[in-house]
N, C-alpha and C positions, 0 to 999 in steps of 0.2 A: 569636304574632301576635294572640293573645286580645284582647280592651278594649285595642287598642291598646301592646303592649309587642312587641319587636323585638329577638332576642338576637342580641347584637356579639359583636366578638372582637377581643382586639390579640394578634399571635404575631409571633416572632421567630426566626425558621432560624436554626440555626448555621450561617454560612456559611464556605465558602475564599475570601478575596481574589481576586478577579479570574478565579477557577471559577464562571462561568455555568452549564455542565452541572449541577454538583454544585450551584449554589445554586436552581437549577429545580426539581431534586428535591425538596430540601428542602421547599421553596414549598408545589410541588404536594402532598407527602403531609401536612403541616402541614394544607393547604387543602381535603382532602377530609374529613382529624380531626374540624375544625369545622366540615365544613358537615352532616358525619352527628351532628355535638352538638347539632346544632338552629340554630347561629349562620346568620344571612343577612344579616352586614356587618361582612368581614373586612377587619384593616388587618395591612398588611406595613411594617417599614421603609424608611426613605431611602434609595433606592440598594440594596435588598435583593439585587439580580441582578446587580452585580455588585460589592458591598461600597462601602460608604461611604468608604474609606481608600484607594484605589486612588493617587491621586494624580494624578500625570505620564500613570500609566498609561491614564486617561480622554483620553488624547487618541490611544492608538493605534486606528487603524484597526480591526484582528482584535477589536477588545474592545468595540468599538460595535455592529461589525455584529453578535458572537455572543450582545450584550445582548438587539438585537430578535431574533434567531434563540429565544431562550430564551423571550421573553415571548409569541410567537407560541405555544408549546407550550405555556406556563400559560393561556393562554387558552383555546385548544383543547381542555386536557387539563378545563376549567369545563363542557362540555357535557354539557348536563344535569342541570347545580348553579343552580336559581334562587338570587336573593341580587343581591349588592353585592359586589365584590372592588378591593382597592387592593393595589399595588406601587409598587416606585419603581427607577430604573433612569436613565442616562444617553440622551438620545437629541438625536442631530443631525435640524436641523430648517430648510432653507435655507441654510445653511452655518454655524449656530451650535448649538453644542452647550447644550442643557438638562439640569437635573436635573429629572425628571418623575416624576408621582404617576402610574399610567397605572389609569382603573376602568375593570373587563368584570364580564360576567354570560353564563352558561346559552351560553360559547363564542364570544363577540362584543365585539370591542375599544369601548368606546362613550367611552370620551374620554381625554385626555392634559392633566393638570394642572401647569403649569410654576411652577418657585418664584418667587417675587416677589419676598422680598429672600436677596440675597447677599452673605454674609457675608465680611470681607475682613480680619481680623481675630486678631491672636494665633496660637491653631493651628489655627483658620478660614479656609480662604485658597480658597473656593473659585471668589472670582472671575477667578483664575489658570486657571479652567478653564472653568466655567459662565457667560453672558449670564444678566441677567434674564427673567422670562416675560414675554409682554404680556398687555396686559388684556383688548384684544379679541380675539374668539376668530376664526382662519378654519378652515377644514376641508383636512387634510392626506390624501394617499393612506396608505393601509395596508393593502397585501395589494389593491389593485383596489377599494376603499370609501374613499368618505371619512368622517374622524373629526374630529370639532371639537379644535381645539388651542388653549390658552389656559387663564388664570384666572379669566375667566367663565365656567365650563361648570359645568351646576346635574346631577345623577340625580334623576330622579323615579320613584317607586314608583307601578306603579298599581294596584296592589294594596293597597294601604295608605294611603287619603288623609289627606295632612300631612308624608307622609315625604318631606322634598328634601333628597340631601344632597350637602354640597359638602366641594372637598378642599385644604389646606393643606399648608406644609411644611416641619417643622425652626426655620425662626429665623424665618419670617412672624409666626409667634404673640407673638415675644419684640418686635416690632419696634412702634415707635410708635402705626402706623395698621394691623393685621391685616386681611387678606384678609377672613378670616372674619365682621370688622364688617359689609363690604357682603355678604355670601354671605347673612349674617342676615336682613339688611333686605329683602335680595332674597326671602328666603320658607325659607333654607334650614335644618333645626330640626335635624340633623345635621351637626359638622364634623369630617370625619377628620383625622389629620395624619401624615405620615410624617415620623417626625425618626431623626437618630442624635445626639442628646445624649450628650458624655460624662462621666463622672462625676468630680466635685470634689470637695470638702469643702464641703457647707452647700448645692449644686445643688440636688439630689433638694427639699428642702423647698419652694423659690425655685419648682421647676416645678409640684411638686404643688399651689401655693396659686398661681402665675401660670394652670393649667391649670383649677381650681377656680372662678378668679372670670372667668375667660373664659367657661364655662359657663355662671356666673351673671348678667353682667351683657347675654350675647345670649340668655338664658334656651334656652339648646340643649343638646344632648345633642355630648359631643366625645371622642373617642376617640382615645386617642394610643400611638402603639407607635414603640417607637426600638431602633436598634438592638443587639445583645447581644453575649455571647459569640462568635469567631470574626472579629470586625474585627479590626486589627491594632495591637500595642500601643506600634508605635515611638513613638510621642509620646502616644498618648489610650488608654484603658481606657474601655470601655463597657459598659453594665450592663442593657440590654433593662428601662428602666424603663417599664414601659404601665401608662395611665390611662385610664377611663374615669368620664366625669363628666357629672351630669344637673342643669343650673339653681342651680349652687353645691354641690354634693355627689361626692363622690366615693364613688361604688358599686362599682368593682372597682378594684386597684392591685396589681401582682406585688411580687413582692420580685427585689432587682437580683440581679444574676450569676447570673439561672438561666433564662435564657430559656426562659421558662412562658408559656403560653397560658393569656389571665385570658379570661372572659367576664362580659356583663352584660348585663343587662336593661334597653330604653330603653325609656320610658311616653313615648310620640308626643303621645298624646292630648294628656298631662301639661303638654308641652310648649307646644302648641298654645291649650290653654284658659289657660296662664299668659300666655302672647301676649296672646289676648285681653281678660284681665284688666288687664293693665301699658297705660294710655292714652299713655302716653311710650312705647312702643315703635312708631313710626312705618315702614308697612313704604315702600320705596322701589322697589316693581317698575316706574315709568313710568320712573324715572330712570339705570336702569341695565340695557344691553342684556347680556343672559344669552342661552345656547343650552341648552337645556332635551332632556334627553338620558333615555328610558325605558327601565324592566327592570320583570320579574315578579316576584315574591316568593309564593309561593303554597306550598308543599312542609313550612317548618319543622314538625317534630314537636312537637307538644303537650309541652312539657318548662319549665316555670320555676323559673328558681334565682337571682332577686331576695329579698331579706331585708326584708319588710315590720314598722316598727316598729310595734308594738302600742300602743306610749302616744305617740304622735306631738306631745303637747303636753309630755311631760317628756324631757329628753335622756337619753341612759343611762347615758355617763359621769361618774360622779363627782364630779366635779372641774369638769365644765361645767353638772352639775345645782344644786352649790353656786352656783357664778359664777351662773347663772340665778334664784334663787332669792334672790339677793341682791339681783338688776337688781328683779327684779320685785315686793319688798317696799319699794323705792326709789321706783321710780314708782306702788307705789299710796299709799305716804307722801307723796310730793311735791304728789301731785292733793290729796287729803284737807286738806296741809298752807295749800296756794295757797284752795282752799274757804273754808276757817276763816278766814283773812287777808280772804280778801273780805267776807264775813260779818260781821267780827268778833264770831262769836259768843263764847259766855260757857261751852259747856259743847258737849261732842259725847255722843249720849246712841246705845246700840246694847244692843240686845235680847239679853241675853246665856241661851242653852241649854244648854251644858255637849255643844256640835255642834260638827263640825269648821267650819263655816261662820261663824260667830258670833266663834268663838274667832283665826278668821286675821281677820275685823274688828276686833277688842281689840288684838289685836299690832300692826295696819298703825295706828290709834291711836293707841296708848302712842308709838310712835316717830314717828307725825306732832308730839304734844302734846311732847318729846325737843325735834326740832326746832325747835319753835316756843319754847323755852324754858320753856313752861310745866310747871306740877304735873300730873303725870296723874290728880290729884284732878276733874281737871276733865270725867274722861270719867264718865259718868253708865250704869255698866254694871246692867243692870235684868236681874233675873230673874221671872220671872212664871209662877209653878206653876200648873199646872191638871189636865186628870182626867188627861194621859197623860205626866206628868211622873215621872220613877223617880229614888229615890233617887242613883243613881250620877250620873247629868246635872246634876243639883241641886247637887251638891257639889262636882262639878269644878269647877260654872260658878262658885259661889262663892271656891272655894280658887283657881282663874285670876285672879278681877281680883284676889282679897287680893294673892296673889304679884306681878303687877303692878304695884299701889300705886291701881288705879283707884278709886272710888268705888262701892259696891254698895249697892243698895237694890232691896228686895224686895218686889212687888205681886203678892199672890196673885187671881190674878182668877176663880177657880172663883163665888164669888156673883156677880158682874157677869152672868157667863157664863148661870148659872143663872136670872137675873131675866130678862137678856134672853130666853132661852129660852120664858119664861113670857109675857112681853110681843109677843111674835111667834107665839106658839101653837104651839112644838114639844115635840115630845116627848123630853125627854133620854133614854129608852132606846133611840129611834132614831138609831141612830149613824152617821149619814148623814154626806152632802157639808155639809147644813147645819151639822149637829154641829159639825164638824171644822172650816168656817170663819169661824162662830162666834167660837173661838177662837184663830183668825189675826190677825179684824180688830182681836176688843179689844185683843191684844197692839199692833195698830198705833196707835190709837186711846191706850192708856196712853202709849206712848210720844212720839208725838207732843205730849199734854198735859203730859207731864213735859220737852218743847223747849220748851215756851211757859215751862214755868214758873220753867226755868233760864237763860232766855237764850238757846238754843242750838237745835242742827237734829240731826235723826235719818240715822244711818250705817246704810245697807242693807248686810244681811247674805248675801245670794242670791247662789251664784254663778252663771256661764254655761249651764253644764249642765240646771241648774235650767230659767231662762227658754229654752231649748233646746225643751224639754219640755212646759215650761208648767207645769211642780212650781209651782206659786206660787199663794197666794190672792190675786185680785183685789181690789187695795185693800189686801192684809193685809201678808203678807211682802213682796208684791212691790211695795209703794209704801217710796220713804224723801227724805230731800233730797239723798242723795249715796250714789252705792253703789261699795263701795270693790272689791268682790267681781264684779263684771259682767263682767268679761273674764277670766275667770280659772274654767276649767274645774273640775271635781270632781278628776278625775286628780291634778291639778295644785295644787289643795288640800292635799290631803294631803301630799306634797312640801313645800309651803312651812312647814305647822306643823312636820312631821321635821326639816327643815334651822332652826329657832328650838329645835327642842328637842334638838337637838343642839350647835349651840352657841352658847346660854342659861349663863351660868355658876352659875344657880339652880339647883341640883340638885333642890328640893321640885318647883319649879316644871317641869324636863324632866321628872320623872314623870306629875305631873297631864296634862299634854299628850301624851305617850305612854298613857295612859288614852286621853282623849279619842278619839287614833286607832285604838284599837282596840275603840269604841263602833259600835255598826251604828249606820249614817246611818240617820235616822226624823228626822219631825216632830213625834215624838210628840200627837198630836191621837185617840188612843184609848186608855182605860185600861191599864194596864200586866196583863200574866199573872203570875203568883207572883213581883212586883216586878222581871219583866224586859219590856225595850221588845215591846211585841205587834207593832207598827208598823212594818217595815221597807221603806224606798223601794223598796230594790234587787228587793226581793218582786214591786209592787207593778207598775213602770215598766220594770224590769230591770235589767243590770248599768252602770256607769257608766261603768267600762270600752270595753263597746261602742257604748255612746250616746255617747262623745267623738272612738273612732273617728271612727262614720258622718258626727259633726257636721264632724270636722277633712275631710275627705274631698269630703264638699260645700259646704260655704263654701271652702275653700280654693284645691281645683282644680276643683269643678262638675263632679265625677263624675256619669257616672249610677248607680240603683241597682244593676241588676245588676255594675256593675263594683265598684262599692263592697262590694256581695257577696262577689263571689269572691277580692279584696285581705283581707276579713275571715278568709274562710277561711282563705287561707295565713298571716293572720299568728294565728291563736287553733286552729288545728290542735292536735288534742290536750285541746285545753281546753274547747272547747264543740264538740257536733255541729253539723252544718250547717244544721241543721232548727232549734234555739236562735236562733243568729243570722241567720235567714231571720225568724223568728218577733219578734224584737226590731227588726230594720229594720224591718218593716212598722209597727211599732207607733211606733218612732221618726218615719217620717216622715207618720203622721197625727198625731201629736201636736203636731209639728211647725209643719204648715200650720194646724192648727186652733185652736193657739193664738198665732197670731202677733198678735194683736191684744192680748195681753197686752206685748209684746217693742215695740207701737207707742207707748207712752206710758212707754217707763222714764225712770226719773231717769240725772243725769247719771252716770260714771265712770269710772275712768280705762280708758284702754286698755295692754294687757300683750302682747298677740301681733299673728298677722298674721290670726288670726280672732275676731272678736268680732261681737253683735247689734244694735250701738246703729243707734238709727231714725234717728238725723241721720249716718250716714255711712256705717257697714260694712254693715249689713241696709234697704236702700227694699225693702222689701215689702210686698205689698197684705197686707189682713189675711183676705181674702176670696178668694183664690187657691185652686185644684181643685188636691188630692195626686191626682187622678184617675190624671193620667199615669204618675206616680213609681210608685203604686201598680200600676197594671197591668204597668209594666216589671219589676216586683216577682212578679207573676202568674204569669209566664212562665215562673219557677223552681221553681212549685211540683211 
């Protein structure tokens, strides 16, 4: 229940057909498993109490009443168990029989969920037995209380604000217009479902990605448990396939034919700040009368077993790292290419280092100038040596554009550097700020004179991380007419040269570029030690790593810090102590805020994710903003 996360659970009893006793038990000892796991929102399947296959036999008498006799005892036998509990079971209700979801908590029936559509269909017939639910809810006796009954019936945690959750059934999800769309709008960031799906040739996939984007497109958290082993196989085989999924993702998934108890971790918070991010997600509480129904949640043991990924801006797989890596050499070609066209400039001129940063600007070039039909003579790659330049940089950067076919020319600007030094009154053995950006600006400064002189406009080489940070000299690196690298993290850097230099069919050329990447990032802007880079960012700022983290975390969901903290923690366990990356956020988010005024006047470029800093649309930030807060949230941990 830490920052907001909330451990689920989908399980599936084996059960007997039409053995209430026996599938009570089941329930119950299943139900005590997970709540001593830590789990506090358990789903059962469809009909769990007394099998989803019963048939005909849902309409005798003995087999209703010993339905609620059983669920009466699962209830009972919850006292003491805070949480959220679902089951599903037959129940007459004014003289029509329902299939109902039914949730309790801590030994208290607190509502009866009735399905909404009913299936009539193939080996689906269950409107031979079951009435639709209604949508307005009234309150039914049970046991001497009354319980609301109905498809509007919301849970609310009040221990946990944000958590409402509501409950679904089986085919509502598969059907046109889901329950769960109004449950959303109504407030609700949780949707359970009891289904008994059963297993076909090609299903499993059809649910897992129909279940996936239901999560995503109500940005909720959905849990889904269907029934397993122990139905009956005269016509269906069922496979206890349970999902649980968070805003497009699928975080736990069992494997079929083994009715296993999956758990997972839901981020509420997560949920919640994505809401309020999405201005298209209109909530609709005036227009839809709900009965809003309470439990506690207070008890779960300190236990998390969500899988935090550590590079959150590169995928992990393979195979989608490529596919990504492709997408996003595309659209930083296409911006660059559309640029040029407007332009009509004569020549695209880029600062080239022998850096990973420079080098993924020459690539997205070469293949914009590709497209554009032209020679990539026309890209004007400039190297410019000065005091912290080492041989190794120098040479890639040359043997990159030769391999390329670009155009290289070489302006050493150590005298410029040097007069200016003299003309300004510094002291070149003091190798200060001014030193160092000194030789940032002439580099811009050459560069720019060298667009005027070709016709053309200068491609920034910075990427996201960078202006993150504030890594940039004012005016220097951090000025160009089009930056092709802005949205596009360090992480994710380095990815995109591996995937060119992997499949680059130059061999010379995937060498040099493999070099490249295994050059420490530096700006080189200090004399080199026994001809190796003195300068190392990652020394300097920290790891990049962690500063892509912290950035993806809060632009993305507007975490705060400490939860950003302790998400670091469990995913760099092992790798850095705690105190490292306690020591790195702080420093991340004064960098941060103090240099956002750098991040106020970037030039144009494309955008590649769902987080980037441009001033005219993903970052309005003041540039004048107190880290006061963030910082002291930070405090706290020490």
């Amino acid at each position: 229940m830490r920052y907001g996360f909330v451990k689920t659970a989908a399980l599936a009893p084996k059960i007997e057909v039409a053995d209430t006793e026996h599938n009570a038990k089941e329930i119950i000892r299943l139900m005590r498993e997970a709540w001593e796991e830590g789990a506090r929102i358990l789903v059962f399947p469809e009909l769990c109490i007394t099998g989803y296959t019963c048939g005909d036999l849902f309409l005798q008498e003995l087999l209703l009443r010993s339905a609620k006799e059983a669920l009466l005892k699962i209830v009972e036998e919850s006292k003491g168990m805070d949480g959220l509990f679902f089951v599903g079971l037959p129940l007459e209700v004014e003289g029509k029989l329902y299939n109902v979801a039914a949730g309790y908590s801590d030994g208290k029936l607190l509502g009866l969920v009735p399905k909404s559509c009913i299936p009539n269909y193939s080996e689906f017939y269950e409107a031979r037995h079951f009435v639709k639910g209604p949508e307005e809810y009234r309150f039914v006796d049970w046991k001497g209380c009354k319980v609301p009954f109905g498809t509007r019936v919301l849970f609310s945690c009040k221990d946990m604000p944000g958590l409402l959750v509501a409950a679904e059934i089986c085919e509502d999800v598969w059907a046109p217009d889901p329950p769960s769309v109004r449950h959303a709008l109504r407030g609700a960031t949780v949707i359970v479902n009891l289904s008994a799906s059963d297993e076909i040739t090609g299903k499993e996939s059809y649910r897992r990605e129909l279940l996936k984007v239901q999560s995503g497109r109500l940005a909720c958290g959905y849990i889904y448990a269907s029934a397993g082993e122990g139905e009956s196989s005269t016509d269906l085989v069922f496979g206890g396939h349970h999902l649980i999924c968070e805003n497009g993702t699928v975080i736990r998934e069992s494997r079929r034919f083994q009715n296993e108890t999956i758990y997972g971790e839901l981020d509420i918070e997560r949920l919640v700040g994505e809401r309020r991010r999405i201005s298209t997600f209109q909530a609709a509480a005036d227009d839809l009368d709900y009965v809003i129904m309470s439990y506690g949640m207070k008890s779960a043991k300190d236990s998390f077993d969500r899988w935090i990924d550590k590079a959150p801006f590169v995928p992990g797989r393979k195979e989608e790292r490529e596919k990504r890596c492709e997408e996003i050499f595309t659209i930083q070609a296409k911006g660059l290419k559309k640029r040029m066209e407007h332009t009509r400039c004569k020549s695209v001129v880029i600062g080239i280092s022998g850096g990973l940063d420079s080098t993924l600007a020459l690539l997205v070039a070469s293949r914009a100038a590709d497209e554009l039909g032209l020679s990539r003579s026309c890209i004007e790659a400039v190297t410019m040596p000065c005091f912290g330049t080492t041989d190794r940089t120098y040479q890639n950067a040359c043997e990159l554009t030769r391999r390329l076919g670009a155009s290289l020319r070489e302006v050493d600007i150590k005298e410029a550097v040097t007069v200016h030094f003299r003309d300004i009154g510094h002291d070149p053995g003091k190798q200060d700020v001014t030193y160092e950006n000194s030789q940032a600006r002439e580099r811009t400064q050459v560069l720019m004179d060298i667009a005027n002189q070709t016709g053309g406009m200068v491609v920034g080489t910075g990427d996201m991380s960078e202006l993150a940070l504030g890594w940039a000299t004012y005016n220097g690196d951090h000025m160009s007419m089009y930056g092709v690298n802005a949205s596009v993290p360090k992480t994710l850097v380095r990815h995109l040269v591996r995937y060119y230099a992997d499949t680059c069919r130059d061999e010379k050329l995937s060498e040099v570029l493999l070099d490249i990447l295994d050059t420490p990032v530096s700006p080189e802007l200090l004399p080199p030690k026994d001809g190796e880079i003195a300068q190392k960012t990652e020394d300097l700022v920290g790891p990049y790593e962690l500063h892509d983290f912290y950035l993806y975390y809060m632009l993305r969901f507007g975490f705060a810090p400490d939860k950003i903290y302790y998400l670091a923690c469990q995913a760099f366990s092992g790798e850095y102590e705690d105190a490292v990356i306690l020591r790195w956020l702080k420093t991340f988010y004064r960098r941060f805020f103090a240099q956002q005024f750098k991040r106020s006047c970037l030039p144009d470029g494309p955008k590649v994710g769902t987080v980037a800093v441009s001033p005219r649309g993903d970052l309005r930030m003041p540039s004048d903003a107190s880290a006061s807060l963030w910082l002291n949230c930070l405090g706290d941990l020490v």
